[in-house]
PDB file with SEQRES, HELIX, SHEET and CRYST1 records, atoms N, CA, C and O in Angstrom:
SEQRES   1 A   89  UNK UNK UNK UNK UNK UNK UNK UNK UNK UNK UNK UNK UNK          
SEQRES   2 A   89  UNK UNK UNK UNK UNK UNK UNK UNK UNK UNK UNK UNK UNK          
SEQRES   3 A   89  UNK UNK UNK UNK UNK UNK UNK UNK UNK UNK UNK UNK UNK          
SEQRES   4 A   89  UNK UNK UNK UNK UNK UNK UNK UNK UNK UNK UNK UNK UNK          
SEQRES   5 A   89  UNK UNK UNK UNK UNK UNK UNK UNK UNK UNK UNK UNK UNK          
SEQRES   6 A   89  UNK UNK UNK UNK UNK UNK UNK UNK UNK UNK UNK UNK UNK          
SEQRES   7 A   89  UNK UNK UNK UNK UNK UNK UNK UNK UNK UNK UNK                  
HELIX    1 AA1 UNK A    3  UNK A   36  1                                  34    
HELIX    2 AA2 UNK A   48  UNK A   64  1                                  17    
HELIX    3 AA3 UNK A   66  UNK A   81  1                                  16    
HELIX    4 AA4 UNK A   84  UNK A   87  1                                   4    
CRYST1    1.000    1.000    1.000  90.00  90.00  90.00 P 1           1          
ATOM      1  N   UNK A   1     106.387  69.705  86.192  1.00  0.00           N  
ATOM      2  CA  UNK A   1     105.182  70.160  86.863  1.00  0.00           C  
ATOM      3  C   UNK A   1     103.969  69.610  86.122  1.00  0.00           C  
ATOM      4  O   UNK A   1     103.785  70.020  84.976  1.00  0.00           O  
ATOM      5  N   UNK A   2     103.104  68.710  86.660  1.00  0.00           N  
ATOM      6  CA  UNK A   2     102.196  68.594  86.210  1.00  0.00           C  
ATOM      7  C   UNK A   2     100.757  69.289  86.497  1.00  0.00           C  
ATOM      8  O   UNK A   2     100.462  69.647  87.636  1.00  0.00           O  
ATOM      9  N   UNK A   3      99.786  69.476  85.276  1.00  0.00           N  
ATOM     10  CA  UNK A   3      98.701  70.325  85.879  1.00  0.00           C  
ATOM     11  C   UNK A   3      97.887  70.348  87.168  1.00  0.00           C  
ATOM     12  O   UNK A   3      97.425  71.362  87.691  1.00  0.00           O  
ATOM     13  N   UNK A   4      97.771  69.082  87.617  1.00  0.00           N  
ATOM     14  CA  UNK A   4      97.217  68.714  88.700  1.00  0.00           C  
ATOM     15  C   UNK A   4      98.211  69.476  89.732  1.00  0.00           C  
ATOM     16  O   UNK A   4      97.721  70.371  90.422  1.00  0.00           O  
ATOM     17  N   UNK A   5      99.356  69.212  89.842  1.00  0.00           N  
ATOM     18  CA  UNK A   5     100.172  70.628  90.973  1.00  0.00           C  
ATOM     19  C   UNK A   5     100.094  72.208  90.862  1.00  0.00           C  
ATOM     20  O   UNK A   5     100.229  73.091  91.709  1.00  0.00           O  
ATOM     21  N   UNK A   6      99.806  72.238  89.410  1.00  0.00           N  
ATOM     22  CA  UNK A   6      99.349  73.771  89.186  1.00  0.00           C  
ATOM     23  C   UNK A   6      98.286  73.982  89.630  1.00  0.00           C  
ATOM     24  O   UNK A   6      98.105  75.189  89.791  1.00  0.00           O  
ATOM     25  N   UNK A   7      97.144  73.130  90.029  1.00  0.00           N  
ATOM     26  CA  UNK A   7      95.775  73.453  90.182  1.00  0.00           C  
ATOM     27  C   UNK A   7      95.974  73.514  91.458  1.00  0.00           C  
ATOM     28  O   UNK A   7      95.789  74.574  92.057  1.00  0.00           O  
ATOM     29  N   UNK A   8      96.448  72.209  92.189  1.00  0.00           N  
ATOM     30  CA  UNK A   8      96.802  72.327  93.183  1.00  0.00           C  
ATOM     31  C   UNK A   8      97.464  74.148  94.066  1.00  0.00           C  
ATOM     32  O   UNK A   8      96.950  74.758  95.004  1.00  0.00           O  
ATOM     33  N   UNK A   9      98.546  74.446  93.359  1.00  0.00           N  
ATOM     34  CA  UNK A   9      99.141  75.682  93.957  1.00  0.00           C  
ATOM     35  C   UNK A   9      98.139  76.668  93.746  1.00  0.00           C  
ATOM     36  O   UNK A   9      97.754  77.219  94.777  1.00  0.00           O  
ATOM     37  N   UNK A  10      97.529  77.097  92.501  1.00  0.00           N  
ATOM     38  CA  UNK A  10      96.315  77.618  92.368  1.00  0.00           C  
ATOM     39  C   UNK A  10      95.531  78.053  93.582  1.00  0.00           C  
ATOM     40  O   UNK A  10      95.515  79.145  94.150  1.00  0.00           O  
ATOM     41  N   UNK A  11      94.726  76.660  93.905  1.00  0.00           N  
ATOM     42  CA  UNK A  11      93.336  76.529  94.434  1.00  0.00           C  
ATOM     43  C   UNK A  11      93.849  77.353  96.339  1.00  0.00           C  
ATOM     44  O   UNK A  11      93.219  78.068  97.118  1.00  0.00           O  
ATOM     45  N   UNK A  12      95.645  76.572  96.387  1.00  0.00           N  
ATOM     46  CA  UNK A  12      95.927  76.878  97.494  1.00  0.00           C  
ATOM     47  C   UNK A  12      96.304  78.874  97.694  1.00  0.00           C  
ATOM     48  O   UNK A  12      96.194  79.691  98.609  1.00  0.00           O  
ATOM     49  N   UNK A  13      96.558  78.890  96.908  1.00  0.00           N  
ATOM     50  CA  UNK A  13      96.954  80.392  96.312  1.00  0.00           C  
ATOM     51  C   UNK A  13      95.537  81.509  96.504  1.00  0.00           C  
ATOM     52  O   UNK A  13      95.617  82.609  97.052  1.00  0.00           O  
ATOM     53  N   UNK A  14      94.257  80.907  95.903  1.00  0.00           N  
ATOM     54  CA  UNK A  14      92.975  81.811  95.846  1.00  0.00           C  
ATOM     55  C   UNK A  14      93.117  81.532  97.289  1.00  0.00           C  
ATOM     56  O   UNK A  14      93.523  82.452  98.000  1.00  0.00           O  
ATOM     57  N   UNK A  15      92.829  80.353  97.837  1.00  0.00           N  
ATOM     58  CA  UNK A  15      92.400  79.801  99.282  1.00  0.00           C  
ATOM     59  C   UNK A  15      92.826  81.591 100.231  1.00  0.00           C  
ATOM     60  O   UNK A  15      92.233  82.577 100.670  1.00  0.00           O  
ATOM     61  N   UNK A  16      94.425  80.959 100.075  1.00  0.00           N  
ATOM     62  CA  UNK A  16      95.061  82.174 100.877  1.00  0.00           C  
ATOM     63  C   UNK A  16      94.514  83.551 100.853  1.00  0.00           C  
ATOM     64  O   UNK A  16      94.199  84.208 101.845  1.00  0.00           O  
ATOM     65  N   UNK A  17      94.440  83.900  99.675  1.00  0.00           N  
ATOM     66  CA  UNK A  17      94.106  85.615  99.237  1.00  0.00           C  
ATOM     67  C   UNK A  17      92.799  85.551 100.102  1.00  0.00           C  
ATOM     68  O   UNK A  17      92.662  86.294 101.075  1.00  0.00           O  
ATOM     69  N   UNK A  18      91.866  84.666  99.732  1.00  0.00           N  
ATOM     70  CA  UNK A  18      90.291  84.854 100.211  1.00  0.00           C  
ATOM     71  C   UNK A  18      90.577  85.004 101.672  1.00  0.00           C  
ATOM     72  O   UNK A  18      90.210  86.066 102.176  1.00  0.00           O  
ATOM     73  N   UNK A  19      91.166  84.130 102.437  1.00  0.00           N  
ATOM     74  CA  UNK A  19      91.288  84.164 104.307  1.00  0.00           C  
ATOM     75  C   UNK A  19      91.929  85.037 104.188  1.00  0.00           C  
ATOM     76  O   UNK A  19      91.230  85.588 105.038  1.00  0.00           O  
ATOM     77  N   UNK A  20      92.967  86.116 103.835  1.00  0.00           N  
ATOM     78  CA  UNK A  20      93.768  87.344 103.982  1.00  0.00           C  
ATOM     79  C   UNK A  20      92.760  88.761 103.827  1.00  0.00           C  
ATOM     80  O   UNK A  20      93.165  89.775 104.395  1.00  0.00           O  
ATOM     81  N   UNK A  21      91.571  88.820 103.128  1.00  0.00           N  
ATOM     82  CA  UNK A  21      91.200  89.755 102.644  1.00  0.00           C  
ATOM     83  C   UNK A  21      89.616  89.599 103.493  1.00  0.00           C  
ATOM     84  O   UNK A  21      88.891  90.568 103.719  1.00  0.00           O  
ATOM     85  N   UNK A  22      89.345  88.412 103.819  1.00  0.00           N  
ATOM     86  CA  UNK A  22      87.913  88.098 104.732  1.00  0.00           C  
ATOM     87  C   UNK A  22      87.722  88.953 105.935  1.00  0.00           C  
ATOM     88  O   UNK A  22      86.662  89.369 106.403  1.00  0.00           O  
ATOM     89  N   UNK A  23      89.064  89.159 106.393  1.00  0.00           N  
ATOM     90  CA  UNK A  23      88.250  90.342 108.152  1.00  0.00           C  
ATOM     91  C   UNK A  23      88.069  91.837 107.461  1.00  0.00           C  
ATOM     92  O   UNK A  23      87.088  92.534 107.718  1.00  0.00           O  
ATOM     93  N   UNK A  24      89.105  92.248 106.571  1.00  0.00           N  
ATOM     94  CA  UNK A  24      88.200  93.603 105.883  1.00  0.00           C  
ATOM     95  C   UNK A  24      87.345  93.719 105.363  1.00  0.00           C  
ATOM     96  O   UNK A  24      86.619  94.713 105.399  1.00  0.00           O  
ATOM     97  N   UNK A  25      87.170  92.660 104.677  1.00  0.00           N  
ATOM     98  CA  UNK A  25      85.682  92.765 103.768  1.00  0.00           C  
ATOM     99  C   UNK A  25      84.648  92.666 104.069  1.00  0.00           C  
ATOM    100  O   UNK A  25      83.714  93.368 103.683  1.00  0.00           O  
ATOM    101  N   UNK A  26      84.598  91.434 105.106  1.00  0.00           N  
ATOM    102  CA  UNK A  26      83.455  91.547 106.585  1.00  0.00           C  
ATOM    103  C   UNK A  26      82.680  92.532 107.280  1.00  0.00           C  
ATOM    104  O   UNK A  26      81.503  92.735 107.580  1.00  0.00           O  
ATOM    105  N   UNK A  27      84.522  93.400 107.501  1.00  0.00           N  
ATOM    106  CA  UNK A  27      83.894  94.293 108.147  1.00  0.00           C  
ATOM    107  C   UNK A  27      83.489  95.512 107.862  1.00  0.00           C  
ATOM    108  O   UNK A  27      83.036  96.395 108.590  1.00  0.00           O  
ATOM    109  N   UNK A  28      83.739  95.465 106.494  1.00  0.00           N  
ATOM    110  CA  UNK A  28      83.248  96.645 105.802  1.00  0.00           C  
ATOM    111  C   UNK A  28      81.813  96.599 105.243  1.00  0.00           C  
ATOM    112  O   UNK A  28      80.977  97.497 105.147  1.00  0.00           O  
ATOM    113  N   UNK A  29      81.756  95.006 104.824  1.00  0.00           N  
ATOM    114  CA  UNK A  29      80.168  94.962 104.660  1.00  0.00           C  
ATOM    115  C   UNK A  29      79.721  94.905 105.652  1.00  0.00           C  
ATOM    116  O   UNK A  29      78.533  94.862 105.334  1.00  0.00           O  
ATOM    117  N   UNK A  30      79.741  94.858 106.895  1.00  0.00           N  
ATOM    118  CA  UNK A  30      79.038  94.997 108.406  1.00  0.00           C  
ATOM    119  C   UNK A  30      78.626  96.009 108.366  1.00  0.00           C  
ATOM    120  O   UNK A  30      77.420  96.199 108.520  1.00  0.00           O  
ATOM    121  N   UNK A  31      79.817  97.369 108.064  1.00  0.00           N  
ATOM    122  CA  UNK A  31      80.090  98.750 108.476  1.00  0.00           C  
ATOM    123  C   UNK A  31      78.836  99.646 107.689  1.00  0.00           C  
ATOM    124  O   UNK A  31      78.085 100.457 108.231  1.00  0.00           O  
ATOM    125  N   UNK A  32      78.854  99.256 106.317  1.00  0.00           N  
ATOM    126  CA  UNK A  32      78.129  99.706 105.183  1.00  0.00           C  
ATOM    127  C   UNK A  32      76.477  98.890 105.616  1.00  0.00           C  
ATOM    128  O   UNK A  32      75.383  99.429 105.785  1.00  0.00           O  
ATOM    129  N   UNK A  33      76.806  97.652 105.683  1.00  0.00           N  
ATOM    130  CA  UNK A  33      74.709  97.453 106.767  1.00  0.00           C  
ATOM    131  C   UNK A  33      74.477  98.184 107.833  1.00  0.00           C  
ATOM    132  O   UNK A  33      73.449  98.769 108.174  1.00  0.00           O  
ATOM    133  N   UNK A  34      75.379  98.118 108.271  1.00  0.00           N  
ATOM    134  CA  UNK A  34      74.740  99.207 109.667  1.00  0.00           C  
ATOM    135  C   UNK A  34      74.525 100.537 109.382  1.00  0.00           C  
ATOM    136  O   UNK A  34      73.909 101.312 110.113  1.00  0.00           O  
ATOM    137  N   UNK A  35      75.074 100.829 108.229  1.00  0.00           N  
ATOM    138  CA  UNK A  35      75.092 102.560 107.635  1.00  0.00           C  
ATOM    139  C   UNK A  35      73.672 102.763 107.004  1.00  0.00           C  
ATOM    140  O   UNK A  35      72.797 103.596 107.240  1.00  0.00           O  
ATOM    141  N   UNK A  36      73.741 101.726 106.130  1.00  0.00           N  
ATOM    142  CA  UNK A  36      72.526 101.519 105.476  1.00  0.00           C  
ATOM    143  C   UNK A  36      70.855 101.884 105.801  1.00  0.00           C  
ATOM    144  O   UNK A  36      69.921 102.490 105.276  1.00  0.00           O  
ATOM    145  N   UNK A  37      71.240 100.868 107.366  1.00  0.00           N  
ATOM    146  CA  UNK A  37      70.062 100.728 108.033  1.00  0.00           C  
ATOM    147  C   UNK A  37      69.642 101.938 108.791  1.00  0.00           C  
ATOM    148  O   UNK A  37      68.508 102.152 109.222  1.00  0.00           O  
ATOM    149  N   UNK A  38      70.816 102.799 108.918  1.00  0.00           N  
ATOM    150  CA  UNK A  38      70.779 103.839 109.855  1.00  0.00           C  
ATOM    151  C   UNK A  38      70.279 104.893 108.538  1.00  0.00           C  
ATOM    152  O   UNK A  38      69.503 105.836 108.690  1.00  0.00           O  
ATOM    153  N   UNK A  39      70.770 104.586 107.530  1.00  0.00           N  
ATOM    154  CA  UNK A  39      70.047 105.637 106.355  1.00  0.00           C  
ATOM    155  C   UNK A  39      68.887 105.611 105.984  1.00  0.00           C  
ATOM    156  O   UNK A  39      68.499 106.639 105.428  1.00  0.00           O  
ATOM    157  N   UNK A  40      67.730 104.280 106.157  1.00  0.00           N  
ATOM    158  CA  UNK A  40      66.341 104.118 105.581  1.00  0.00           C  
ATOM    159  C   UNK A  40      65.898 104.383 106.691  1.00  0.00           C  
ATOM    160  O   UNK A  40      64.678 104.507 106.584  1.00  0.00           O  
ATOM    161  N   UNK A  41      66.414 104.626 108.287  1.00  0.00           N  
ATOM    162  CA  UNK A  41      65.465 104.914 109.431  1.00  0.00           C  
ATOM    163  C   UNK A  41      65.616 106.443 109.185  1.00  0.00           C  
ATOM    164  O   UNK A  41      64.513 106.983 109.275  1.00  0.00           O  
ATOM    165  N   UNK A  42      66.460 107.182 108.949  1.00  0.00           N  
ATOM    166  CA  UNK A  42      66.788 108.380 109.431  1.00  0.00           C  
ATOM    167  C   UNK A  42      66.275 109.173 107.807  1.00  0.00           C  
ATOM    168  O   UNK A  42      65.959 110.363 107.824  1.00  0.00           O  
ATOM    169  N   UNK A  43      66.259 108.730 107.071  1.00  0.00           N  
ATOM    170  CA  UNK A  43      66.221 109.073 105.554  1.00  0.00           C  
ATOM    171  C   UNK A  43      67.053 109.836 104.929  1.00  0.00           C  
ATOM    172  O   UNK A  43      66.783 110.448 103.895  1.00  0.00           O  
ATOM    173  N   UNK A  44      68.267 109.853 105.595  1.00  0.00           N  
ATOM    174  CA  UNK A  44      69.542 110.631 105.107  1.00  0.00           C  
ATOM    175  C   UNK A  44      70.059 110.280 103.892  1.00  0.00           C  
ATOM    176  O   UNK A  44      69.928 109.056 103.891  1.00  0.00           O  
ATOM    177  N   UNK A  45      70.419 110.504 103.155  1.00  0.00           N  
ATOM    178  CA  UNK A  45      70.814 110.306 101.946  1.00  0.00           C  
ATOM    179  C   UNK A  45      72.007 110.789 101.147  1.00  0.00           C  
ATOM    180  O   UNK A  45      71.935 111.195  99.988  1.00  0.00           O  
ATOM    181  N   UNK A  46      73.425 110.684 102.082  1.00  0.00           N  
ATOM    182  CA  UNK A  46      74.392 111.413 101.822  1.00  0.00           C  
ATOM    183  C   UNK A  46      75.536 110.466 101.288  1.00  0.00           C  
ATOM    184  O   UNK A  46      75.078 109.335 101.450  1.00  0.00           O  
ATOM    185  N   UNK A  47      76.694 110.367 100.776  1.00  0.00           N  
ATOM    186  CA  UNK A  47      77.409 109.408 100.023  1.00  0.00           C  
ATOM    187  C   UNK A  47      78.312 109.355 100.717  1.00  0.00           C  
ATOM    188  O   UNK A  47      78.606 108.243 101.155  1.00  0.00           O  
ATOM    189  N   UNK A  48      78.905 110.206 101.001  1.00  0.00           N  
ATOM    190  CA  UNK A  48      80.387 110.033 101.912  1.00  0.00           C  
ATOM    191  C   UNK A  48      79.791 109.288 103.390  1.00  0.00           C  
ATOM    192  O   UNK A  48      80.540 108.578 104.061  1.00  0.00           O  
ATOM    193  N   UNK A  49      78.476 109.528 103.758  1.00  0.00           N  
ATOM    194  CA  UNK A  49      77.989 108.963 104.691  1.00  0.00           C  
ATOM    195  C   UNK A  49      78.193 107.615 104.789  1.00  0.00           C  
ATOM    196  O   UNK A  49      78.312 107.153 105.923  1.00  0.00           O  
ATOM    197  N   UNK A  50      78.253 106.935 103.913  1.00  0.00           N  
ATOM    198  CA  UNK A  50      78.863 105.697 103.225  1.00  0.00           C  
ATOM    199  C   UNK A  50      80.566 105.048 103.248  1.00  0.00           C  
ATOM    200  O   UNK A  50      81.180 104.066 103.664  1.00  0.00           O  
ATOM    201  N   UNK A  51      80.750 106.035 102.672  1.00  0.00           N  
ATOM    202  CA  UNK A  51      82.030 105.659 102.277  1.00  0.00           C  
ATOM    203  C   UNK A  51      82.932 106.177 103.085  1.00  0.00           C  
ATOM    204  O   UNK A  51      83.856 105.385 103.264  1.00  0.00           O  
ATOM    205  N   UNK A  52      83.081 107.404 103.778  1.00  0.00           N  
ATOM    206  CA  UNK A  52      84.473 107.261 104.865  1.00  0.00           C  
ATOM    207  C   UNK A  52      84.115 106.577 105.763  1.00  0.00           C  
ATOM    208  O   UNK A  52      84.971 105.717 105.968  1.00  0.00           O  
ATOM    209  N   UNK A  53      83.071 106.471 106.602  1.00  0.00           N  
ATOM    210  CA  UNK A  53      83.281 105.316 107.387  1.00  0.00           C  
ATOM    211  C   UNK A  53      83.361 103.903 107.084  1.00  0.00           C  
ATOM    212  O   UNK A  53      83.539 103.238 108.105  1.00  0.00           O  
ATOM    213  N   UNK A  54      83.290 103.245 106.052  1.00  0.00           N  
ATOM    214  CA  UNK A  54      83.763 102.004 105.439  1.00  0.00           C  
ATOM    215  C   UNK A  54      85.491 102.104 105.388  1.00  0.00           C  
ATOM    216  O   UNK A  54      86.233 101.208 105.789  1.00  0.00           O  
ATOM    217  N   UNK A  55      85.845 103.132 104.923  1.00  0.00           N  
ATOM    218  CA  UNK A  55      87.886 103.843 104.998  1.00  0.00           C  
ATOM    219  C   UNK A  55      88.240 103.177 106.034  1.00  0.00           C  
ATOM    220  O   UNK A  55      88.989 102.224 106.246  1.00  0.00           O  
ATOM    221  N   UNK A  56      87.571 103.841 106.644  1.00  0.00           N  
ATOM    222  CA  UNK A  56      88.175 104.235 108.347  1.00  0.00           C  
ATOM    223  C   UNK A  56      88.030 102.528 108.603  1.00  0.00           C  
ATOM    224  O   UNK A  56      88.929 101.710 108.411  1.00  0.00           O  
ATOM    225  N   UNK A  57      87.202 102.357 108.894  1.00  0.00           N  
ATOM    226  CA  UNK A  57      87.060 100.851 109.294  1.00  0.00           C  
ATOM    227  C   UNK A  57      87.657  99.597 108.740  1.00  0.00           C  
ATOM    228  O   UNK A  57      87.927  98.569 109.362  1.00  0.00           O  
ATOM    229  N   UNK A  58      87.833  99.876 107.343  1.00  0.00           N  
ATOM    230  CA  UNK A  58      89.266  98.728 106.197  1.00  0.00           C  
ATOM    231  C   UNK A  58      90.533  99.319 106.856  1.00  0.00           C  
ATOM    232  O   UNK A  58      91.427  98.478 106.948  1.00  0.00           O  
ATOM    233  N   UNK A  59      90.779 100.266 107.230  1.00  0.00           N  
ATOM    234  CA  UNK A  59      91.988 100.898 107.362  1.00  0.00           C  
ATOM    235  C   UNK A  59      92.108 100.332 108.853  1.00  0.00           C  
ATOM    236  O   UNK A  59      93.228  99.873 109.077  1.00  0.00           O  
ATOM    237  N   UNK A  60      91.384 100.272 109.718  1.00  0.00           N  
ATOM    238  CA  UNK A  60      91.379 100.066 111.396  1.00  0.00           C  
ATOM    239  C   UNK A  60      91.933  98.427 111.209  1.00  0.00           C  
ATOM    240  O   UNK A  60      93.000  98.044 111.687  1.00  0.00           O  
ATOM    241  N   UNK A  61      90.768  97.333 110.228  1.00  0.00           N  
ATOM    242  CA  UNK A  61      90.996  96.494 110.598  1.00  0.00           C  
ATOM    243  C   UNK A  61      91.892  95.153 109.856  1.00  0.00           C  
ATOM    244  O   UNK A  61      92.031  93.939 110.008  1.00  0.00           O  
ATOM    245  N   UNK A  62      92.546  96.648 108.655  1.00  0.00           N  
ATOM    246  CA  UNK A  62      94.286  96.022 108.350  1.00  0.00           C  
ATOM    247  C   UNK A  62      95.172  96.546 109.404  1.00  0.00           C  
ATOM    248  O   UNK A  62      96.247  95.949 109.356  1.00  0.00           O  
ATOM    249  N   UNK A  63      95.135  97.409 110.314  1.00  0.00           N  
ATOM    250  CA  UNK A  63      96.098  97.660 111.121  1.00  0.00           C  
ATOM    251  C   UNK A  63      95.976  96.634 112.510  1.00  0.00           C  
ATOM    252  O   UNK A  63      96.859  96.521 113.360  1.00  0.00           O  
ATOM    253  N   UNK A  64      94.895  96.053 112.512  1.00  0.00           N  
ATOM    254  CA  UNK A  64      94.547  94.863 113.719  1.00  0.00           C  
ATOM    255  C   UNK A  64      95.242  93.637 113.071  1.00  0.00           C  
ATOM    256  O   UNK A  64      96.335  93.157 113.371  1.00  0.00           O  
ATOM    257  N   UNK A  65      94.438  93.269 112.192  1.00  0.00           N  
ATOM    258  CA  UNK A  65      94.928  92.079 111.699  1.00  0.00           C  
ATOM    259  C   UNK A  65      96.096  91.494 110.642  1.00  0.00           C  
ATOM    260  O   UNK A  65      96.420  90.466 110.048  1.00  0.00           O  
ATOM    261  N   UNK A  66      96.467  92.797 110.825  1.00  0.00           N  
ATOM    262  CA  UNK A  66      98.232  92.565 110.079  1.00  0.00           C  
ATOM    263  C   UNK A  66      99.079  91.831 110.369  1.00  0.00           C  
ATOM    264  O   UNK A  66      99.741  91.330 109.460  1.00  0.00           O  
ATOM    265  N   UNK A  67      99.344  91.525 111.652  1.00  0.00           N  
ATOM    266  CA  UNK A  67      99.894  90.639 112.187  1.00  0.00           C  
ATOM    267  C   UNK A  67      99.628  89.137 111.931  1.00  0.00           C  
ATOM    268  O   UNK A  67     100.642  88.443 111.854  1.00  0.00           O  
ATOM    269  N   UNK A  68      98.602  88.607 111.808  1.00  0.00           N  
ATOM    270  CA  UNK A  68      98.002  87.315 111.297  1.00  0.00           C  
ATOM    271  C   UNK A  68      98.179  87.500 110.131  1.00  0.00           C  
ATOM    272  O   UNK A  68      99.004  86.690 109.706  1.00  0.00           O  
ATOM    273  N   UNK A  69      97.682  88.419 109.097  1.00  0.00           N  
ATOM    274  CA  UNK A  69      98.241  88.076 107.773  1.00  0.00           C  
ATOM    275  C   UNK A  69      99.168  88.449 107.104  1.00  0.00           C  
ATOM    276  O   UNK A  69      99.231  88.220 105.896  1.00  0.00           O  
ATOM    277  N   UNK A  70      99.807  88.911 107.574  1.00  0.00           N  
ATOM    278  CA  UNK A  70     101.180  88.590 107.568  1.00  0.00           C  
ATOM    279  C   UNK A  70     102.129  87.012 107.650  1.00  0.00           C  
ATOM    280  O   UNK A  70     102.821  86.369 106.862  1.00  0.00           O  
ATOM    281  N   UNK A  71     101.716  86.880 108.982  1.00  0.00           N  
ATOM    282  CA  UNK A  71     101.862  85.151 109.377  1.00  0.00           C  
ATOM    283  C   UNK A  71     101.624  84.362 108.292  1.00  0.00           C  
ATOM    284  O   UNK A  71     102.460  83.634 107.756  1.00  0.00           O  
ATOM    285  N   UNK A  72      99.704  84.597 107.740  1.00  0.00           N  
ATOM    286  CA  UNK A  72      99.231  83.780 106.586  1.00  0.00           C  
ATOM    287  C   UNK A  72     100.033  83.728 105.854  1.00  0.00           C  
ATOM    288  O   UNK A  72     100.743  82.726 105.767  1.00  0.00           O  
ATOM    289  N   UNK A  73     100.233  85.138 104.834  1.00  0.00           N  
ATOM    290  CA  UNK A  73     100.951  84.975 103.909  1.00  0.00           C  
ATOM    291  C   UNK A  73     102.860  84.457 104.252  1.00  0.00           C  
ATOM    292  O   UNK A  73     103.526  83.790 103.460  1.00  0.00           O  
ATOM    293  N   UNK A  74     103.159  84.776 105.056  1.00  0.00           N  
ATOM    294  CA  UNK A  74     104.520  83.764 105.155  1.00  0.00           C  
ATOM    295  C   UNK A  74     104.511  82.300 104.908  1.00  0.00           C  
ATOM    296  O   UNK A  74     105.208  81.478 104.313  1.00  0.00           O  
ATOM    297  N   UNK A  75     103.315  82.327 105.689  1.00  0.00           N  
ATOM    298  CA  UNK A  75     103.481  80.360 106.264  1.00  0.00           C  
ATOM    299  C   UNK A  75     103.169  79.846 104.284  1.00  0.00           C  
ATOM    300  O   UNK A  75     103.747  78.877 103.791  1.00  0.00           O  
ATOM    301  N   UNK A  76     102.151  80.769 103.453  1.00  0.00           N  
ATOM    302  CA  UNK A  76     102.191  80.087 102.255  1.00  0.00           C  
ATOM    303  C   UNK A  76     103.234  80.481 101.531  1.00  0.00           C  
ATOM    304  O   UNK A  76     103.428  79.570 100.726  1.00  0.00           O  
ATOM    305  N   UNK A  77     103.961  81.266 101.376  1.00  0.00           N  
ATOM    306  CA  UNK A  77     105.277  81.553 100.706  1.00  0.00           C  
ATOM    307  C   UNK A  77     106.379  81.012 101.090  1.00  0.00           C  
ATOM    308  O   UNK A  77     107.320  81.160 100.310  1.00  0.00           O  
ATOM    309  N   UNK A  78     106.636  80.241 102.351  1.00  0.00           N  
ATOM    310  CA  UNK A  78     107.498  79.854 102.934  1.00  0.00           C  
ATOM    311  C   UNK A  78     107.280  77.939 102.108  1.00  0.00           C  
ATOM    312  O   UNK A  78     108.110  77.249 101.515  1.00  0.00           O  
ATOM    313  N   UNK A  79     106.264  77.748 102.349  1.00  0.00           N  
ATOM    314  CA  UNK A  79     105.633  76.356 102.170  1.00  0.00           C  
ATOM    315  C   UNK A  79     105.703  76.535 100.773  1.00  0.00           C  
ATOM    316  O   UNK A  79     105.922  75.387 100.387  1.00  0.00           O  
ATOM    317  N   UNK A  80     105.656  77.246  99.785  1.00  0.00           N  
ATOM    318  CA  UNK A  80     105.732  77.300  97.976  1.00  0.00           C  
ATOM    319  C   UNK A  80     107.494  77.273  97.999  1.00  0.00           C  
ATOM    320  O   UNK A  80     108.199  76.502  97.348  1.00  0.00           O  
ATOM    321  N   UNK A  81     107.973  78.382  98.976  1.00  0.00           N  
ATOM    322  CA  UNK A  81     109.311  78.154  98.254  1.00  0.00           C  
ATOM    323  C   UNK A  81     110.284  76.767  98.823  1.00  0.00           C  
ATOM    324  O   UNK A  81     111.191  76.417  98.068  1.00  0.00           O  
ATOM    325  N   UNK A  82     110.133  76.144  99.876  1.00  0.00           N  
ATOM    326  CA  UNK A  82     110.697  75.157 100.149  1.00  0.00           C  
ATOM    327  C   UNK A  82     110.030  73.746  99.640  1.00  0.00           C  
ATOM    328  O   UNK A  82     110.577  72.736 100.085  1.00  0.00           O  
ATOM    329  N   UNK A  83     109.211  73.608  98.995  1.00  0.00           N  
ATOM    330  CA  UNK A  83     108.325  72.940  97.842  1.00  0.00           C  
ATOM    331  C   UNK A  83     108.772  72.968  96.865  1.00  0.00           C  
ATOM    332  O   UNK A  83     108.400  71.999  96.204  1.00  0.00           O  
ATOM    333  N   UNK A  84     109.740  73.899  96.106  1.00  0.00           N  
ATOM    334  CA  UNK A  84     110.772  73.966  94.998  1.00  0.00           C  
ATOM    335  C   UNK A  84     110.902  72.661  94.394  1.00  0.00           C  
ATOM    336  O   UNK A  84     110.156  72.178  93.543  1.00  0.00           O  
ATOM    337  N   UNK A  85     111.877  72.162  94.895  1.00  0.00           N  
ATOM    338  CA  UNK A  85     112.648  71.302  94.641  1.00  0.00           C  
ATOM    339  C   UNK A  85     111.849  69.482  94.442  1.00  0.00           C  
ATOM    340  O   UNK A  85     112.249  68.380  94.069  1.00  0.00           O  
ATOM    341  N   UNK A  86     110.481  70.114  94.981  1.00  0.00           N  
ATOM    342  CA  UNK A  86     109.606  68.607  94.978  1.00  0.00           C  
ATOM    343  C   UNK A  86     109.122  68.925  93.567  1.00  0.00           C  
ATOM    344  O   UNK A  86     109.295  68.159  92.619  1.00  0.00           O  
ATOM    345  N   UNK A  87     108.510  70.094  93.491  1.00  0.00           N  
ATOM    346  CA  UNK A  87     107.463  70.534  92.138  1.00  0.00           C  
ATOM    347  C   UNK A  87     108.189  70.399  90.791  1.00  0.00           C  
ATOM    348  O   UNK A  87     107.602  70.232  89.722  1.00  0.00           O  
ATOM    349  N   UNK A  88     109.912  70.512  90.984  1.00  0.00           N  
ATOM    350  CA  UNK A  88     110.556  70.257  89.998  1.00  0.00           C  
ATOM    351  C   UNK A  88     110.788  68.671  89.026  1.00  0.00           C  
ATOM    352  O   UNK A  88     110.980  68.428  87.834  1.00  0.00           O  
ATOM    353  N   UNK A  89     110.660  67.926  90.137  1.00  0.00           N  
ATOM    354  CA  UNK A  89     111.196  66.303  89.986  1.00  0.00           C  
ATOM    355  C   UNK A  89     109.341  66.180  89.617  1.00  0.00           C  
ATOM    356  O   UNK A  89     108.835  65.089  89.353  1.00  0.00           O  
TER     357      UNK A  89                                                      
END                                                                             
């Protein structure tokens, strides 16, 4: 194995995690601006006001998009482990 394939699996490795974790995080920072904005108009100032609906909404939109990343993560675990045998030679 040379370093350049480690960097390689690496770079492909963050790649993955980042597109797997991008529609929750999205939409939680969406969830939390729109909360936000609704808190400096209204001047509410409550914490959970915040935070369960950010829950609810990571939780909604791993149960949507599970299916795709799922897929993601196969198609790169599938592609690392049948790559074996190249990364070795």
């Amino acid at each position: 194995m040379t370093p350049e394939l480690v960097m390689t699996i690496g770079k492909s490795a963050l790649e993955t995690v980042l597109l797997i974790s991008a529609p929750m995080l999205l939409l939680s920072l969406a969830t939390g601006l729109m909360i936000s904005i609704f808190q400096a108009v209204t001047q509410i100032n409550e914490a959970t006001l915040t935070f369960v609906p950010k829950i609810i909404v990571t939780f909604l939109a791993l149960l949507i998009f599970f299916p795709w990343m799922l897929r993601v993560m196969l198609g790169f675990t599938t592609t690392l482990f049948t790559n074996i045998p190249s990364y070795i030679h």
